[in-house]
C-alpha positions in Angstrom: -32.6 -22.4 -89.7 -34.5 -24.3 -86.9 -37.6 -25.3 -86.9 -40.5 -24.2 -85.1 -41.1 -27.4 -83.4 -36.9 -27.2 -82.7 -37.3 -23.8 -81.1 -39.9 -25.0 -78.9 -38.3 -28.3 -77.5 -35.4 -25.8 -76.9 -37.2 -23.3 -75.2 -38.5 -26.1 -72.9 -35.2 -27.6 -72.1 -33.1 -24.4 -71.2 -36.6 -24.0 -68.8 -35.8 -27.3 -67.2 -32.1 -26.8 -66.9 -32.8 -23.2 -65.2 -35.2 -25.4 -62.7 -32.8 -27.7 -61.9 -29.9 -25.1 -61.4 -32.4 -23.5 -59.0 -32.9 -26.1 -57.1 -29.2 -26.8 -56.8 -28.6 -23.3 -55.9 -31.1 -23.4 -52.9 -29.5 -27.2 -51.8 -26.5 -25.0 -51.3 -27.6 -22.3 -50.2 -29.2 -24.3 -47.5 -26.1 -26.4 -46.7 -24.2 -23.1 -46.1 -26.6 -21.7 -43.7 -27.2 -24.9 -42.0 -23.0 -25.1 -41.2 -22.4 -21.3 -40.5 -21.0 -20.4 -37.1 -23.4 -17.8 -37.0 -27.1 -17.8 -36.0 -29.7 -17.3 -39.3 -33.1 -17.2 -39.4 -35.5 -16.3 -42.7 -38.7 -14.2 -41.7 -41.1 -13.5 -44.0 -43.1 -10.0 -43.9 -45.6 -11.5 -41.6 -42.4 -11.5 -39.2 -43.2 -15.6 -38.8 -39.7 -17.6 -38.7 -39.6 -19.9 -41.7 -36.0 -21.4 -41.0 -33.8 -21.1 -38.4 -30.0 -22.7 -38.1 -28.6 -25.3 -35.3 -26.9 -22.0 -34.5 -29.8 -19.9 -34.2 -31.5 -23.0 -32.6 -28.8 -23.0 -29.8 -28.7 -19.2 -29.2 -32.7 -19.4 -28.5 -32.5 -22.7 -26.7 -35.1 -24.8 -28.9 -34.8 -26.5 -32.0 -35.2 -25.3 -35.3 -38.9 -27.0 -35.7 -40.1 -25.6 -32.8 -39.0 -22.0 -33.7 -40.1 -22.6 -37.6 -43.4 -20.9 -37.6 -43.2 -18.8 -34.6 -43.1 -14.6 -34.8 -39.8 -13.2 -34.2 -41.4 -10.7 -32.0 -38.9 -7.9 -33.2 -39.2 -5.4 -36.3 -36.0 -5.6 -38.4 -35.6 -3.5 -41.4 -33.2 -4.7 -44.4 -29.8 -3.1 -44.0 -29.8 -3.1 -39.9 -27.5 -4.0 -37.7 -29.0 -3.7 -34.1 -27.8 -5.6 -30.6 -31.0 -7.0 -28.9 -31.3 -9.5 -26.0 -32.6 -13.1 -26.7 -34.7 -14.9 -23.7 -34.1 -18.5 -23.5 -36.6 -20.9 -21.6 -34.8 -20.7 -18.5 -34.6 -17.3 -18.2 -31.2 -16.5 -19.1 -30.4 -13.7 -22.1 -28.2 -14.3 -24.5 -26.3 -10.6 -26.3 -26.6 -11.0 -30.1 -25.3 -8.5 -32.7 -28.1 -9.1 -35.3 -28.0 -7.9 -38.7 -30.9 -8.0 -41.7 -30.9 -8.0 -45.6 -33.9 -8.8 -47.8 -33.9 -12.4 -49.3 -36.2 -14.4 -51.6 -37.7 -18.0 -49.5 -39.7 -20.2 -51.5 -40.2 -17.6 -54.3 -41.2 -15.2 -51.6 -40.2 -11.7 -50.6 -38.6 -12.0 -46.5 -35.5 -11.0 -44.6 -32.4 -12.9 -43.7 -31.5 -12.4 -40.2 -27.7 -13.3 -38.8 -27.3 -13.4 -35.2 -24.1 -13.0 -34.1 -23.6 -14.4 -30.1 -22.0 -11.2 -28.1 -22.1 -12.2 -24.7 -18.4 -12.8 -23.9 -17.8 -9.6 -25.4 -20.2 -7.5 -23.8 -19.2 -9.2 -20.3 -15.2 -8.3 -21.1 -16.5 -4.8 -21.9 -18.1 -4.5 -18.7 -15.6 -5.6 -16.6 -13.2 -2.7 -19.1 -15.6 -0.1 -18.0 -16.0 -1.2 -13.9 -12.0 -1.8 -14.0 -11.9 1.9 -15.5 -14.5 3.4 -12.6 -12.7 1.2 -9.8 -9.2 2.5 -11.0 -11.1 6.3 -11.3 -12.5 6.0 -8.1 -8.8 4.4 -6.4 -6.8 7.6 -8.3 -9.4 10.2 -6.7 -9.5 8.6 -3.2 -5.6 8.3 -3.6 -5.9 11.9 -4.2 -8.0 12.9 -1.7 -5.9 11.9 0.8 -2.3 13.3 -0.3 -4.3 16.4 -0.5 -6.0 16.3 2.8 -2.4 14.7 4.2 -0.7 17.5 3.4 -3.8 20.3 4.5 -4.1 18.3 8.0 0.1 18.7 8.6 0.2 21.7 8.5 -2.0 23.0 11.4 -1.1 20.1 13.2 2.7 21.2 12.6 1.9 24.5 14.7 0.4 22.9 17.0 3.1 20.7 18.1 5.5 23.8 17.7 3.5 26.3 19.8 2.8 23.2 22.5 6.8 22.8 22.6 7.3 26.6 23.2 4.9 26.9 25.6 6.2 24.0 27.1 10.0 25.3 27.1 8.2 28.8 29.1 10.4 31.2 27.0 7.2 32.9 26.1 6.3 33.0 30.0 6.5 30.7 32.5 4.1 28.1 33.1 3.0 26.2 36.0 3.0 22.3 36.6 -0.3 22.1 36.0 -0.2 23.7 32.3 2.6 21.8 31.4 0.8 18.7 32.1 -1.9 20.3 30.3 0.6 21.2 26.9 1.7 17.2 27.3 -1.5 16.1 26.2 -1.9 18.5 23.8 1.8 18.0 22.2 1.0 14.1 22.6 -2.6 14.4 20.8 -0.8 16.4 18.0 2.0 13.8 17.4 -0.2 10.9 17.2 -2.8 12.8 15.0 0.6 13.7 12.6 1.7 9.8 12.8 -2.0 8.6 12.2 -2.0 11.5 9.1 1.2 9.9 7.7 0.3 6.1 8.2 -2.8 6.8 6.2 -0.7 8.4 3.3 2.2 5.3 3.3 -1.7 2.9 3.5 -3.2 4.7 0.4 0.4 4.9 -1.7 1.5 1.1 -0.7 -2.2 -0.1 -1.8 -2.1 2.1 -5.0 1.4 0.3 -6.3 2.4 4.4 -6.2 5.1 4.0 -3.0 8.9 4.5 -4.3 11.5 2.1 -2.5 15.0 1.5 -2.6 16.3 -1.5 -3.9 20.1 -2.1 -2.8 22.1 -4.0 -0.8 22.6 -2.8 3.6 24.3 -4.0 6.6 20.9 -5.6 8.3 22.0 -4.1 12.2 22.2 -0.5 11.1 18.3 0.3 10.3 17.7 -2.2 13.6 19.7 0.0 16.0 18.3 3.1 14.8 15.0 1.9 15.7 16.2 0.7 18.9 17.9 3.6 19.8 15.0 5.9 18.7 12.2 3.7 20.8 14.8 4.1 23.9 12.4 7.0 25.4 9.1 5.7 25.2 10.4 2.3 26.5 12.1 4.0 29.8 8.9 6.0 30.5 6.8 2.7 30.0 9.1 1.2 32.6 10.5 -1.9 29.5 13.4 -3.2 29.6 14.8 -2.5 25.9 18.0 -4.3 23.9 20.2 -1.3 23.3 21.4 -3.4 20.5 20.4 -6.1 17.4 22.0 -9.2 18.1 23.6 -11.0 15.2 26.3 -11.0 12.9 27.6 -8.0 11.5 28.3 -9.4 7.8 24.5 -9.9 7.2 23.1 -7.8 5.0 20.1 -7.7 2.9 18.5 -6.3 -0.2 15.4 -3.4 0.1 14.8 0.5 0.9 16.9 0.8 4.2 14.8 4.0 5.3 11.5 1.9 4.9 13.3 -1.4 6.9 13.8 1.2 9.7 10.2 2.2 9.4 9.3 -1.3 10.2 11.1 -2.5 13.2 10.3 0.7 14.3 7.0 0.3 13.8 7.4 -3.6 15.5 9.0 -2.5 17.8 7.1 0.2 19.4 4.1 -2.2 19.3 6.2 -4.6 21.9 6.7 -1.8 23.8 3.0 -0.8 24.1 1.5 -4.5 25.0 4.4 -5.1 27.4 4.1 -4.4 30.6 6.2 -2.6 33.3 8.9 -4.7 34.0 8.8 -6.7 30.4 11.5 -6.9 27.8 11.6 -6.3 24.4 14.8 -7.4 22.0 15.5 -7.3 18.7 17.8 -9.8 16.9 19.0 -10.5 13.3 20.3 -13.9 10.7 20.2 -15.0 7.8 18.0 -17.9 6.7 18.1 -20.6 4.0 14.1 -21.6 4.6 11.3 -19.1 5.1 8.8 -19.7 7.6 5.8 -21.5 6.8 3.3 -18.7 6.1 5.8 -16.1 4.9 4.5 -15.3 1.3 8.2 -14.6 -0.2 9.3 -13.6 -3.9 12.3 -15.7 -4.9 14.4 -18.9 -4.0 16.3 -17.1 -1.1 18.2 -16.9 1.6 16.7 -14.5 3.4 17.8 -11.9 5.8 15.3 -12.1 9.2 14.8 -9.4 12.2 12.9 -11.1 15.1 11.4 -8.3 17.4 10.8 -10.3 20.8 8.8 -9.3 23.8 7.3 -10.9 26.9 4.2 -8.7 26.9 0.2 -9.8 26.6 0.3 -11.8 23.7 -2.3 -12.7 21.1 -4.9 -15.0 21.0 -5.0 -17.8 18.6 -8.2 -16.5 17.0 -7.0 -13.4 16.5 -3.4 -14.0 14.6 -4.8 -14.2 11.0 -6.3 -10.3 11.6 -3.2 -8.6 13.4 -2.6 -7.2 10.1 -5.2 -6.2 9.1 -6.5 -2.3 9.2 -7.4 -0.6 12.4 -7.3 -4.1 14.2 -6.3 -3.7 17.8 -5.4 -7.3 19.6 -6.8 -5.3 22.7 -10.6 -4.0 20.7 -12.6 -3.3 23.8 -14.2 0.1 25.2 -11.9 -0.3 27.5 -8.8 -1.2 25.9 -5.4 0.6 27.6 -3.6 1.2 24.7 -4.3 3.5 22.2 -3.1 3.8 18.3 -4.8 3.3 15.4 -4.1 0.0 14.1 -2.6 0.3 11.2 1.1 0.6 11.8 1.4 -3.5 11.3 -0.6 -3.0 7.7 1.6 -0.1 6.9 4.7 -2.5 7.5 3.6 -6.0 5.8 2.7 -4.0 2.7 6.0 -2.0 2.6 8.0 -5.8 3.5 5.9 -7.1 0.7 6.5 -4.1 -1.9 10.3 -5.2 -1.0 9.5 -9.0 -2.1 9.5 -9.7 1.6 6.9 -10.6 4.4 6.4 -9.9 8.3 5.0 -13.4 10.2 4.0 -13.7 13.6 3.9 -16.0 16.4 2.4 -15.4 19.9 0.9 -16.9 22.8 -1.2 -15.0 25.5 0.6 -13.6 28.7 3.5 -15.3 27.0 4.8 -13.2 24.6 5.2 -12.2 20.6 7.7 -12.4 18.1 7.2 -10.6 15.3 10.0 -11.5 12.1 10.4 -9.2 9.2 11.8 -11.3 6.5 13.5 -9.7 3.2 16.0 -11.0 0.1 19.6 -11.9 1.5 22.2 -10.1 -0.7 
């Protein structure tokens, strides 16, 4: 049996040892705070910081002395997980997740506070939600107009069939004077109908929604449609207009040869309009190894290229880098002679580009423009 004086030196030891394994426990303790990722901070029930990380230090912008003794200024609860706003010196805030548990310090009831730095996340999930409203807001303006495209033909429809009838005089005859009258009316309706549809191609092309083609075509054939079709308005404008594309009959390219039409069609009633009585207007057509400059292509090449020539007004210098852009007329004033709405070059880069192609320009005033469409060789 042991001793009563045996009992009591080992009382006294296992007290010393428990000490000592306390104090190691807190070193570590301490280390492992000091190297987590995470900000930590111990608040007592006062709410006064009585330690506080690098981490933590760096997420409040001051060092750990300065923030020891200081209130935390929020009321936490043990078990909480929050997200709160920190204020640094200079002003900027800082997202922090935080999260609280109840802790001993120094033998004395307080709460152990991790702060976990949110910022990049909450940033990513604001740009999620504004992506989501821009692409929200796109899809219903997209909407919008198919619907209102589609409302707006049909009126206009009648009343470029009822102007044609009336125009015909199988209903009853009609004098000079009123057909002159229905021309303008019939014209009006037309443009208002082309204006309607550019706007649908605009919104479709810009919402990646347009459907194209993708196979190989004899490059002439969608050129001398266009041609053939911009015949009238360039006899009644008093232009001299290529019946043909000049080039060689073997090139052929790779795109949506209903859309490629649309184009030089679109070029080339644009020469037409800004060359004057008396001008010419031509179309030709090759195949290229090296792009242009400023064509933005996709793909090593060659390249299949229509050139849509005239010797009409021209464009200023200051004003190439806008030509395509929407509603821009190279003529803007109140006074302007030609009419349109600006948007039939737009329409026609974004359908080359859908294509993995481009439409450059080069002009000089009172000397002319050449406008080149340039797609994929096959």
């Amino acid at each position: 049996m042991r001793t009563q004086s045996e009992s009591s030196f080992a009382e006294r030891r296992s007290g010393a040892e428990r000490r000592r394994l306390g104090r190691i426990d807190a070193a570590a303790v301490g280390l492992m705070l000091e190297q987590m990722a995470d900000g930590v901070l111990v608040v007592d029930r006062e709410g006064i910081i009585r330690f506080a990380n690098p981490a933590a230090a760096t997420l409040f912008d001051r060092t750990a002395n300065v923030l020891a003794g200081q209130s935390f200024g929020f009321p936490v609860m043990a078990g909480e997980s929050t997200e709160i706003e920190l204020l640094q010196p200079d002003g900027q805030t800082v997202a922090v997740e935080l999260r609280a548990v109840d802790y001993e310090w120094a033998g004395q009831p307080a709460t152990l506070i991790s702060l976990r730095d949110i910022t990049d996340r909450k940033c990513l999930e604001a740009e999620r939600l504004a992506r989501a409203r821009a692409e929200a807001a796109s899809q219903a303006k997209s909407d919008f107009l198919t619907l209102m495209s589609h409302e707006l033909r049909t009126p206009l429809n009648a009343v470029i069939g009822y102007s044609e009838l009336l125009m015909d005089g199988e209903a009853e005859p009609v004098t000079e004077k009123q057909r002159a009258q229905l021309a303008r009316i019939l014209a009006s309706g037309k443009h208002l109908r082309d204006l309607v549809g550019q706007m649908l191609d605009l919104a479709e092309a810009g919402e990646g929604r347009l459907e194209l083609a993708h196979a190989s075509a004899p490059a002439l054939r969608p050129a001398n449609r266009a041609l053939e079709a911009a015949m009238p308005e360039a006899r009644a404008q008093g232009v001299q207009l290529a019946e043909r594309c000049s080039g060689e009959d073997g090139t052929v390219f790779v795109g949506d040869e209903d859309r490629v039409q649309q184009i030089l069609a679109i070029l080339i009633d644009n020469a037409i309009k800004f060359t004057p009585s008396g001008g010419t207007v031509r179309v030709e057509c090759d195949a290229v190894e090296t792009p242009a400059p400023g064509a933005r292509l996709t793909g090593p090449g060659p390249w299949t290229r229509w050139r849509v020539k005239d010797s009409g007004i021209g464009i200023p210098a200051e004003k190439l880098g806008s030509v395509f852009e929407p509603f821009m007329q190279v003529d803007s004033g109140h006074t302007r002679e030609q009419d349109g709405s600006g948007l039939g070059r737009t329409i026609g880069r974004s359908l080359a580009r859908i294509m993995k192609g481009d439409i450059t320009v080069e002009s000089e005033p009172q000397r002319g423009s050449v406008f080149s469409l340039w797609l994929p060789a096959a």
